[in-house]
N, C-alpha and C positions, 0 to 999 in steps of 0.2 A: 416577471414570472418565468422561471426555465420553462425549457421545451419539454414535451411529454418524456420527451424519444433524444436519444442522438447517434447517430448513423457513424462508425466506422467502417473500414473498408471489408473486412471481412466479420463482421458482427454487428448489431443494433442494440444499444443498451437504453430500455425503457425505464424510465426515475419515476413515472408520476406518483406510484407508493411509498416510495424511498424518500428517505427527509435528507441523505445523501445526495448532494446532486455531481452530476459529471464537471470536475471543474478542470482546468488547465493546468495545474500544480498536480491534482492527482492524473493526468494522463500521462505528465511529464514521470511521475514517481514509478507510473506502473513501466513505461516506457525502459526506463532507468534500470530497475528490478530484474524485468525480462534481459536484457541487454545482460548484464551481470550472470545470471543465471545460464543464459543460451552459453555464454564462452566459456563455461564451465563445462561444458557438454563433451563427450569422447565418447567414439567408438565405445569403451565397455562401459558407458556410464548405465547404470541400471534404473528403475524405475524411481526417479526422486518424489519424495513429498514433501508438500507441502503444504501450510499452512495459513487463511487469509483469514485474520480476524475481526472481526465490524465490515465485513463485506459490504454492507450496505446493497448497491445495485449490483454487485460482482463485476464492477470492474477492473478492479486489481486481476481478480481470477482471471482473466475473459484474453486481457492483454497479456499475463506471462502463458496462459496457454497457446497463443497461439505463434508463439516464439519457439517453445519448450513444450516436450513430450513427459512432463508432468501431472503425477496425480494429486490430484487440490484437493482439498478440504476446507469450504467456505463456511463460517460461520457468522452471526448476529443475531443479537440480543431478539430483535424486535421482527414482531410474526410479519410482518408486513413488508419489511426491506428484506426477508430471508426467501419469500415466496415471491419475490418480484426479482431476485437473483437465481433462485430456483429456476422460471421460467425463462430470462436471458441468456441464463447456461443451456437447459435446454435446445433451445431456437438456433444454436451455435454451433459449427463442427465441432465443438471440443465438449459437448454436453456428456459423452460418457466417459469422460475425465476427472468432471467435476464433482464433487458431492456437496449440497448446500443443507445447513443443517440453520435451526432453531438455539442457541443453544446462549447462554454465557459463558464466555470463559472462565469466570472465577469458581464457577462449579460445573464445566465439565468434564465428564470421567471420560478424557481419551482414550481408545483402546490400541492406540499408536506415537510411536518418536515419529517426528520430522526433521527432514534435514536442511529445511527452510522454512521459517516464518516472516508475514509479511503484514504489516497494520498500519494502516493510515490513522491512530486514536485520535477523540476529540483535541480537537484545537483548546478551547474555551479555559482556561482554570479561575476559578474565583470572578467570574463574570455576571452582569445580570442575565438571567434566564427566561425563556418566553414561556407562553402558556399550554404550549406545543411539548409534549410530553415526548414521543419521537425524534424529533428535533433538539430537546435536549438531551439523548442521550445521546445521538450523532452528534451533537458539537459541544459537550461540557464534560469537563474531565470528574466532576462529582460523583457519574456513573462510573469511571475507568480512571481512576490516576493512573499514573508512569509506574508509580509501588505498584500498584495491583500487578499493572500489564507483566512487571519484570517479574514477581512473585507468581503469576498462575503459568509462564512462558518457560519457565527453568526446568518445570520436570519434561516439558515437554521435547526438547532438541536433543537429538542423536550429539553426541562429542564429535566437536569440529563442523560444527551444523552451524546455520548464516542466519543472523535476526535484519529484518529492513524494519525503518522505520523514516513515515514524513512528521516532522517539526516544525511550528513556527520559529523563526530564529531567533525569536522573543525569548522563548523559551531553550536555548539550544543549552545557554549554562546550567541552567540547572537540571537538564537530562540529562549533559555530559558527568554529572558529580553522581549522579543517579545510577546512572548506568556501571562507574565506576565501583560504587559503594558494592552493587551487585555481581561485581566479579567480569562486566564484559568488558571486551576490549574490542577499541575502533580501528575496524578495517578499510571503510572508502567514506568517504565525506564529500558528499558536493553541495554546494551554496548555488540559493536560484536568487537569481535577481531580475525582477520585470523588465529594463531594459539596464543599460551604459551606466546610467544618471542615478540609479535609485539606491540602495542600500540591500543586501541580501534579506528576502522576506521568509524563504522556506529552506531547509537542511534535508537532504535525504540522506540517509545513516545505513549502513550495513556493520555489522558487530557481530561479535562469536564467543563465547568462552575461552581457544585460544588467541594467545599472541599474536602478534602479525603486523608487520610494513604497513604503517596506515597513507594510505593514498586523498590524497584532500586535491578537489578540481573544484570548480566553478562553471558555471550554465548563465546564461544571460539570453532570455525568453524572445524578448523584442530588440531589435536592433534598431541602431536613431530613424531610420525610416521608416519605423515600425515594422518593418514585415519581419519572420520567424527570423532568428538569428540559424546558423550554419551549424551550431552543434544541435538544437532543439531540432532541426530539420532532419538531420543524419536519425534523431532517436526515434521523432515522431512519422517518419517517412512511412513506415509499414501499418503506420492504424488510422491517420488523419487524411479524409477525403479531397482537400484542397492541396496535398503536398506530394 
């Protein structure tokens, strides 16, 4: 059973409504995200938005704000993971940053572009389902295909505006044809691997409507010692209490 709570260094994000829980891929993603975002940053950069979709506990939000002087817009489907991000933003220096809404994406009437969005979507596609109605819509793509995401996500980005997305790498080919079919193009690509030994499990993706140098790296989580490897360290250094 996860913990209620999990304590960052400067925030607490509380899961036990959330069928979302805080995992290690998504710290690494939101980690990743901010990093990318922050170097974008300049003297005249003016206020960015963006965009978090299936928030679930707000921690995507939680982590690019507190890197980036961005204003977010959190959103999920479900009253229960939205009101449990509600309050984690809240409780947080960056709570009047954030704004967490109720909402689905395939029918909400945004009354703004972004010039970032950022979705961790269900893993699950064609899988057996539990009988946890929340939980399946946190992890089964039957509520959110990759069409849907890219079809409600297109009116929504400012031109030359930045899509993030986490993937299992199960699924990477046939995102990457997806994404293609839909007119984006891949700008940074990194592959996670659990340690040395294993096989890449997870794709963190940034894409944009324009062209652009796509940059492909690699993360490897645990080193043969187990302990953080050295790039996982450098990303997670500002939010992980042990590092």
């Amino acid at each position: 059973m996860a913990n209620s709570y999990f304590q960052f260094k400067q925030f607490t994000i509380y899961q036990d409504r959330a069928a979302m829980k805080v995992t290690t891929d998504g710290c690494l993603f939101g980690a990743w995200v901010a990093d990318l975002e922050r170097k974008r940053l300049t003297d005249k950069t003016t206020d960015t938005l963006l965009l978090d979709i299936g928030t679930g506990t707000g921690l995507l939000s939680l982590m690019i704000a507190q890197q980036c002087p961005h204003l977010i817009t959190a959103l999920d489907i479900d009253a229960a993971a939205a009101d449990q991000a509600k309050e984690n933003a809240a409780a947080s220096p960056w709570g009047d940053r954030i704004t967490t809404l109720q909402q689905d994406i395939k029918t909400w009437p945004s009354p703004q572009l972004f010039e970032s969005i950022v979705c961790n979507p269900p893993f699950y596609e064609n899988e057996w389902q539990s009988d946890h109605a929340s939980r399946n819509i946190a992890h089964h793509s039957s509520h959110l295909t990759l069409q849907e995401l890219m079809q409600a996500i297109d009116p929504l980005l400012f031109p030359g505006g930045r899509l993030y997305l986490l993937l299992p790498f199960k699924r990477w080919s046939a995102a990457q044809n997806l994404l293609k079919e839909n007119g984006w193009h891949l700008h940074q690509l990194l592959l996670a691997r659990q340690t040395p030994r294993h096989q890449p499990f997870r794709v963190l993706i940034q894409a944009g409507k324009n062209a652009a140098q796509l940059t492909e790296d690699e993360i490897i989580i645990k080193n043969e010692e187990n302990g953080y490897s050295e790039r996982f360290n450098e990303l997670l250094k500002p939010y992980y209490l042990q590092i």
